[in-house]
C-alpha positions in Angstrom: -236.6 130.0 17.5 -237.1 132.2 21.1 -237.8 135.2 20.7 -238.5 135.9 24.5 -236.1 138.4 25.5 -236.5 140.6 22.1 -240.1 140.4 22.8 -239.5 141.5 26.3 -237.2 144.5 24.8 -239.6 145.7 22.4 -242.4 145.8 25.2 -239.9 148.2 27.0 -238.8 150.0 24.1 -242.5 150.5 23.1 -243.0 152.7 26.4 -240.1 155.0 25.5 -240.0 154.8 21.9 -242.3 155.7 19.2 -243.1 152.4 17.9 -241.0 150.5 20.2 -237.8 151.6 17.2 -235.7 154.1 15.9 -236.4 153.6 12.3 -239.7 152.6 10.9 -238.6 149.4 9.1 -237.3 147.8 12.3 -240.6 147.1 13.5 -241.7 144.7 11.1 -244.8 145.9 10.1 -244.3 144.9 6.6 -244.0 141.4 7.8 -245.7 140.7 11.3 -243.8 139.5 14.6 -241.4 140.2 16.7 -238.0 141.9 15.8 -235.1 140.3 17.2 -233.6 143.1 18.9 -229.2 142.5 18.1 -226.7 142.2 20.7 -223.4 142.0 18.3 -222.4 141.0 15.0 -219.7 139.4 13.8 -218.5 138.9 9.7 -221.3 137.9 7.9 -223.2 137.1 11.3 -225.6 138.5 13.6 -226.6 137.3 17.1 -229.9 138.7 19.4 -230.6 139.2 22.6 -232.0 135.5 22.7 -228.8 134.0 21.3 -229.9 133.3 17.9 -227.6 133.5 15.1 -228.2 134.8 11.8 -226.4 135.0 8.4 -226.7 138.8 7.7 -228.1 140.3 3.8 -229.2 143.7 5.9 -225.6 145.2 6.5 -227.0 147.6 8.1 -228.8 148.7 5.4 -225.8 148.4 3.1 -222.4 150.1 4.2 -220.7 146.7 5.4 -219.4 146.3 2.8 -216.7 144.2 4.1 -219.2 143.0 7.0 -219.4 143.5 11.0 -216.5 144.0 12.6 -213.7 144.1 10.3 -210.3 144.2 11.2 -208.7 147.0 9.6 -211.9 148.7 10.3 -211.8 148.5 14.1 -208.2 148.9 13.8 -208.8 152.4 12.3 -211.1 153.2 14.6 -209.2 152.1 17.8 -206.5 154.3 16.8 -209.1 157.7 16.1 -210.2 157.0 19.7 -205.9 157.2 21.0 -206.6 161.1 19.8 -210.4 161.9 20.7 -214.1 161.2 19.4 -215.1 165.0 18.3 -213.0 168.3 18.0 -216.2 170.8 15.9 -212.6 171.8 14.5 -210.8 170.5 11.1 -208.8 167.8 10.7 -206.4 166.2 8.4 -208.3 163.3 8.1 -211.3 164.8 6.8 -208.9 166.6 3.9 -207.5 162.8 3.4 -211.1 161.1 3.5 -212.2 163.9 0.4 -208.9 163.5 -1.5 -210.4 160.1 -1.7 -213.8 160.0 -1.9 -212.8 162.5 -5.7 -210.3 160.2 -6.3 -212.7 156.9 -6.9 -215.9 159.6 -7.8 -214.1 162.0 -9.9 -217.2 163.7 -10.6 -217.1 164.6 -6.9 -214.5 167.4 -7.8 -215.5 169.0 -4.3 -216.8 167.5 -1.2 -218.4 168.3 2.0 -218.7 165.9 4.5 -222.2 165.6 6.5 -223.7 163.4 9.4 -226.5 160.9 7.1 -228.1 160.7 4.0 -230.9 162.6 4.1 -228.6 165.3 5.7 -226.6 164.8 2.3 -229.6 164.7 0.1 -231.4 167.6 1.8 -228.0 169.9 1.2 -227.7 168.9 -2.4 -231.1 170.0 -3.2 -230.3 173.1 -1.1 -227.4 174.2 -3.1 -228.9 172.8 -6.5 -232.2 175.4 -6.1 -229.7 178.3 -4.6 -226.8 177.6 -7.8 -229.4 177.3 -10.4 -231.8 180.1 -8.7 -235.2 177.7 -9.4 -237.2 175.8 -6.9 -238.8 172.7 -8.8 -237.2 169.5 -7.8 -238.0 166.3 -10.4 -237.6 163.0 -8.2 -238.9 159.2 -8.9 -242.0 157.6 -7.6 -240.6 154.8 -5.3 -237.1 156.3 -4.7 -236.3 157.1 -1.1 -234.0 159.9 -0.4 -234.2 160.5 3.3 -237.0 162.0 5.3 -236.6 165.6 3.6 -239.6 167.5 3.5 -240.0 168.3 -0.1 -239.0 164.5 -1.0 -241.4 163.1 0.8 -243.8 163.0 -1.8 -244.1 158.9 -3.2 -240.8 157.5 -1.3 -241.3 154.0 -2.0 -239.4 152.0 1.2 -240.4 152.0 4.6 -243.5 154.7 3.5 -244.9 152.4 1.2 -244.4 149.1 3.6 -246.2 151.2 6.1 -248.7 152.3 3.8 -248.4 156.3 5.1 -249.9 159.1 3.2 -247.1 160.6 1.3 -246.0 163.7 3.0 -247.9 164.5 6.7 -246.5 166.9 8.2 -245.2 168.6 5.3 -246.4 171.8 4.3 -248.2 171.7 0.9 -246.0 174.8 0.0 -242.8 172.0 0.2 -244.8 169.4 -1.5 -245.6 171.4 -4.5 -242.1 172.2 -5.5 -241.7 168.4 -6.4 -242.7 166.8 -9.4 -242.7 163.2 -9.4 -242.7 161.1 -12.4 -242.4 157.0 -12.8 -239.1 155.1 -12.4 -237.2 154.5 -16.1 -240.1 156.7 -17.9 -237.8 159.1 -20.2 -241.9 160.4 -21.8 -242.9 161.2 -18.2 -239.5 162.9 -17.8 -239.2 165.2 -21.0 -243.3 165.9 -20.9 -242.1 167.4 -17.8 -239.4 169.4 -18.9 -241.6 170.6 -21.7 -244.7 172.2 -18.6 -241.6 173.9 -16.6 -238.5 174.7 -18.7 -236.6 176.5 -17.3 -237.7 176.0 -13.3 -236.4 172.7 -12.5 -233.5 173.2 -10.3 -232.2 169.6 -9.9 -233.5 166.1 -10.7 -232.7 163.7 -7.9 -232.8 159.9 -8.7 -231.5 156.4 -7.4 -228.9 155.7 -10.4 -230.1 152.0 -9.2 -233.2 152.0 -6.9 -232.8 150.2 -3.8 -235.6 151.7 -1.8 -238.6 149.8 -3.9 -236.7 146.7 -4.0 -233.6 146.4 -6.5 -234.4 148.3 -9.7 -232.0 148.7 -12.3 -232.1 151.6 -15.1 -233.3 150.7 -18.3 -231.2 151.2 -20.7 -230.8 154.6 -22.1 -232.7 155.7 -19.4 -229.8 157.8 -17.1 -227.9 158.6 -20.5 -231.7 160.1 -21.1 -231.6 162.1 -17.7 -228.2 163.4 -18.6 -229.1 164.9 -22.0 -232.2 166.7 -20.9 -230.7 168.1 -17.8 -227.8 169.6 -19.7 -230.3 170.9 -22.2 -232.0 172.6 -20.0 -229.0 173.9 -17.3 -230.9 171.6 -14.6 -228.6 169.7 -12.4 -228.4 166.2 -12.5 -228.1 165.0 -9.2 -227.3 161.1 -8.5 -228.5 159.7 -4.9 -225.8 156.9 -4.3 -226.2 156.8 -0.7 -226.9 152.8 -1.2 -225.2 152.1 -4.5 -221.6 154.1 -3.7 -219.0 152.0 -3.9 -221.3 149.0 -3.3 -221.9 148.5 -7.3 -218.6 149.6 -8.2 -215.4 150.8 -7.0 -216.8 154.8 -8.8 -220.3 153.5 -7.5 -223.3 153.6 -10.8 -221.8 156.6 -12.1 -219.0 154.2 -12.8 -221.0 151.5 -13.9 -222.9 152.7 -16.5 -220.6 155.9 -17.5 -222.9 158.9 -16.4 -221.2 161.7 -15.1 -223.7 163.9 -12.6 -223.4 167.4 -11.6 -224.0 166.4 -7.9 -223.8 162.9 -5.9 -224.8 162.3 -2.5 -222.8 159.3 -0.7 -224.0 157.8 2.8 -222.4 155.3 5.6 -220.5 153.4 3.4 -217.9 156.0 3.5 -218.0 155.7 6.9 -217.6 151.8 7.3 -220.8 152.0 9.0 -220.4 154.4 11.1 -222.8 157.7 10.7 -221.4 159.8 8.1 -222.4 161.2 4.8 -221.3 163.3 1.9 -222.2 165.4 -1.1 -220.5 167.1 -3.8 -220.0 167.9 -7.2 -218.5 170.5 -10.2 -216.5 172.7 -8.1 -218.2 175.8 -9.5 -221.5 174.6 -8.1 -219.8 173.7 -5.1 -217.7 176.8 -4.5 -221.5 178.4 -3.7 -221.5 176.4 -0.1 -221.0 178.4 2.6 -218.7 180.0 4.0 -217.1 179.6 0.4 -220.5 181.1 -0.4 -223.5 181.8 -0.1 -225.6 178.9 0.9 -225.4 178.0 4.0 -225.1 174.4 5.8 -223.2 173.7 9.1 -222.8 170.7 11.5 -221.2 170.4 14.8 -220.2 166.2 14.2 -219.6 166.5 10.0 -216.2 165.1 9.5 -216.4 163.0 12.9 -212.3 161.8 13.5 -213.9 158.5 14.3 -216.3 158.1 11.0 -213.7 159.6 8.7 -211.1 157.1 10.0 -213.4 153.9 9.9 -214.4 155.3 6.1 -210.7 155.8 4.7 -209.5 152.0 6.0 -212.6 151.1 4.0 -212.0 152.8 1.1 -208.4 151.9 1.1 -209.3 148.3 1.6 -211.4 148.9 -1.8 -208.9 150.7 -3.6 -206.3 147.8 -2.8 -208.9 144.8 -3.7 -210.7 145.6 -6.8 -211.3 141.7 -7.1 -214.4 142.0 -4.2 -216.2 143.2 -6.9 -216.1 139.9 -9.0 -216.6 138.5 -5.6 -220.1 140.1 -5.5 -221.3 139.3 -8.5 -220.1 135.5 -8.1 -221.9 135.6 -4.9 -225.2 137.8 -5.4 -225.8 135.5 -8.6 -225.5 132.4 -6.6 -228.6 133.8 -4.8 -230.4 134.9 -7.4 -230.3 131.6 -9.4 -232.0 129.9 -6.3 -235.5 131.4 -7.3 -238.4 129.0 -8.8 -240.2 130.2 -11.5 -243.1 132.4 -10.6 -240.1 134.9 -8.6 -238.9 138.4 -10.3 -235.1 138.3 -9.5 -233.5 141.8 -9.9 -229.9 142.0 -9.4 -227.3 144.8 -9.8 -223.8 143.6 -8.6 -224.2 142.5 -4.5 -227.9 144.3 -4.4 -230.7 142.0 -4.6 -234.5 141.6 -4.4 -236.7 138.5 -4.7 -240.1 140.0 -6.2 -243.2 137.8 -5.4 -244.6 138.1 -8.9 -244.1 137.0 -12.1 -243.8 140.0 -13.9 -240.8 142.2 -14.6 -240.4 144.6 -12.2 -239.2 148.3 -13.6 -241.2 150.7 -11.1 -242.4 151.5 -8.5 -245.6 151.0 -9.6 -244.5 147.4 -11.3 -243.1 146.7 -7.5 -246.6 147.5 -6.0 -248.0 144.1 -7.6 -245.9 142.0 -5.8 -247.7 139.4 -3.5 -246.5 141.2 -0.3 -248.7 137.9 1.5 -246.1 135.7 0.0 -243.8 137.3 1.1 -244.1 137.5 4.2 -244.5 133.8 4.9 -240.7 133.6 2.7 -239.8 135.9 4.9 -240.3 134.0 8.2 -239.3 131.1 7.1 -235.8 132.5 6.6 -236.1 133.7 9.5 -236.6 130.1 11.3 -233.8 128.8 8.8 -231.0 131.6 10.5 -231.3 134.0 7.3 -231.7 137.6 8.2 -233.3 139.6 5.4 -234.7 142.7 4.9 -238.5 142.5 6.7 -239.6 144.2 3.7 -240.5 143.4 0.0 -239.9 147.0 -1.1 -236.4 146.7 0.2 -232.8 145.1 -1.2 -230.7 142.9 0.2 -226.8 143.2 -0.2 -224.3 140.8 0.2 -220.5 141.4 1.8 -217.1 140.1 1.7 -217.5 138.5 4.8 -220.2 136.0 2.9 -218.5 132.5 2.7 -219.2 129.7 0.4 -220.8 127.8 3.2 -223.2 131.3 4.4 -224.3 131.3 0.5 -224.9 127.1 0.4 -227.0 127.6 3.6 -228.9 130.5 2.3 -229.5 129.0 -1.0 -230.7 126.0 0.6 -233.0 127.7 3.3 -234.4 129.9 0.5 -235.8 126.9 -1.5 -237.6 125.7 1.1 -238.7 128.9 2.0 -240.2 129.3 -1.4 -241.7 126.1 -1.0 -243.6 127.5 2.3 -244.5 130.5 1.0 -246.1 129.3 -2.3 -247.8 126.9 0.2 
């Protein structure tokens, strides 16, 4: 393939630009090369700046859900643009998008709506420390939950492609009100528990971790989480920027019956465009601001063009629960394309190939992968039209907008890719 004109662009963009990109990830530094910078996508497609075409398992990072440009989607959002792009005032919409968001996450019994994950995820904790009165935060090695100070500390994603020190630029004082303990270890947890009773605000955790490569709970392990927290009046907060409404209709929460105290949603409620959302118990909620105490504001939360792209989405899902058999069908078709020799972790249209043999349950487990491997998989995909995610610490997802013949292709291209990279 030519890459000559994305190569041009990232030259440029690297005079302007801290690292020539606007999210770490994007410059393939897990993976070497040149990034092909996108011009437009279209269903389960991509195309760059030098023409070539891709079959898309990014989704931009996992919102498509139903995949680039979607009819009812643009529809939505063509009509939001008929009555303005920003107002810093309420609107209907926003009370519509809520009634929703509680209606398919009851545990959501109140919602306020933000501009991004790590907005969402940084408010949580916020209103989790100021309900509860503590300050310790419990999170998971390897799980990623925005660039917030205090959770900074073993994020797993594009930190630990990278190979950063945890937390520069984050005061110690931040740092040392998070305790971080191993990925489906309930021993790690309740040893824990036992040093600080009663100080731990919240625990924070990926219900299914995406940002260490696919990682699914072991079981008992989130039915574990639940019991302790409630023991100890700690809130339980579940992360499901990546896995809301992507694993199921209620997201993990739904999946695997767990009912948290707080849940932090991401993009996907906006279609894709930039919007976020957390909530929880209305009691613990009614403490936001100006309902309360605790305060957290922002001009562009509740944007009329987000919300509306985010409620034909989640209408779309409401009105075709049968995608979800979809995903599975699909995801499983990718899944069984791996030799022997390749850890395949799959929940529902999330994905990771693990270059190892071993199982992979942690982040620490994730860490032994053959990232070498990898990235000769990696680039051979690439060649073959298969856009994945240019990490191995990082998920892939699939969308409706995958057809039979995208999934043939893929399985096909990934074989011989597999070939390559054990070469």
């Amino acid at each position: 393939m030519n890459f000559s004109k994305s190569q041009q662009l990232f030259d440029r963009a690297r005079g302007v630009i801290p690292g020539g990109v606007n999210s770490p990830v994007r410059a393939w530094r897990g993976v070497g090369g040149t990034p092909p910078f996108i011009a437009r996508g279209q269903g389960s497609h991509i195309f760059d700046a030098d023409g070539n075409e891709y079959i898309d398992y990014i989704g931009s990072w996992g919102p498509l859900l139903l995949g680039h440009r979607h009819p009812q989607i643009l529809a939505a959002i063509e009509e939001a643009l008929t009555r303005g792009t920003s107002f810093g005032a309420p609107t209907e919409q926003e009370i519509d998008l809520a009634e929703t968001i509680r209606a398919m996450v009851p545990s959501m019994e109140m919602v306020r709506l933000v501009n991004s994950g790590t907005e969402a995820t940084m408010s949580a904790l916020r209103v989790a420390r100021g309900f509860t009165g503590r300050d310790i935060t419990i999170k998971f090695e390897g799980c990623y939950h925005g660039h917030v100070d205090s959770l900074l500390v073993k994020a797993g994603s594009g930190v630990a492609t990278l190979g950063l020190p945890d937390s520069p630029g984050v005061p110690k004082g931040f740092s040392d009100t998070t305790i971080t303990v191993p990925y489906n270890n309930t021993v790690a947890v309740a040893e824990a528990f036992a040093t600080h009773k009663g100080k731990i605000a919240a625990v924070i955790v990926e219900p299914v971790c995406g940002n260490m490569g696919c990682i699914p709970p072991a079981p008992g392990f989130l039915e574990s989480l639940r019991t302790i927290t409630t023991a100890d009046d700690t809130l339980l907060i579940f992360d499901e920027v990546m896995t809301g409404f992507r694993v199921a209709p209620g997201g993990a929460q739904e999946l695997y019956g767990i009912k948290p105290d707080m849940t932090t949603l991401g993009k996907v409620i906006g279609g894709g465009l930039p919007i976020a959302a957390y909530g929880g118990r209305e009691e613990i909620m009614a403490h936001v601001a100006p309902s309360g105490p605790i305060y957290q504001a922002g001009t562009l939360s509740g944007n009329p063009l987000a919300v509306s792209a985010g409620l034909a989405m989640l209408r779309y899902i409401q009105t075709h629960p049968e995608i979800y058999q979809g995903f599975d069908e699909a995801t499983e078709a990718l899944a069984a394309s791996a030799p022997r020799g390749i850890t395949v972790n799959r929940v529902g249209s999330m994905m990771t190939w693990f270059f190892t043999p071993a199982s992979v349950v942690d982040y620490d487990t994730a860490k032994h992968s053959e990232t070498s491997r990898f990235k000769r998989f990696f680039h051979a995909m690439i060649e073959r039209g298969i856009y994945l995610p240019p990490s191995q610490f990082e998920a892939l997802f699939v969308s409706t907008a995958h057809t039979t013949e995208d999934l043939a292709r893929t399985v096909s291209a990934a074989k011989e890719s597999f070939e390559i990279a054990n070469g």
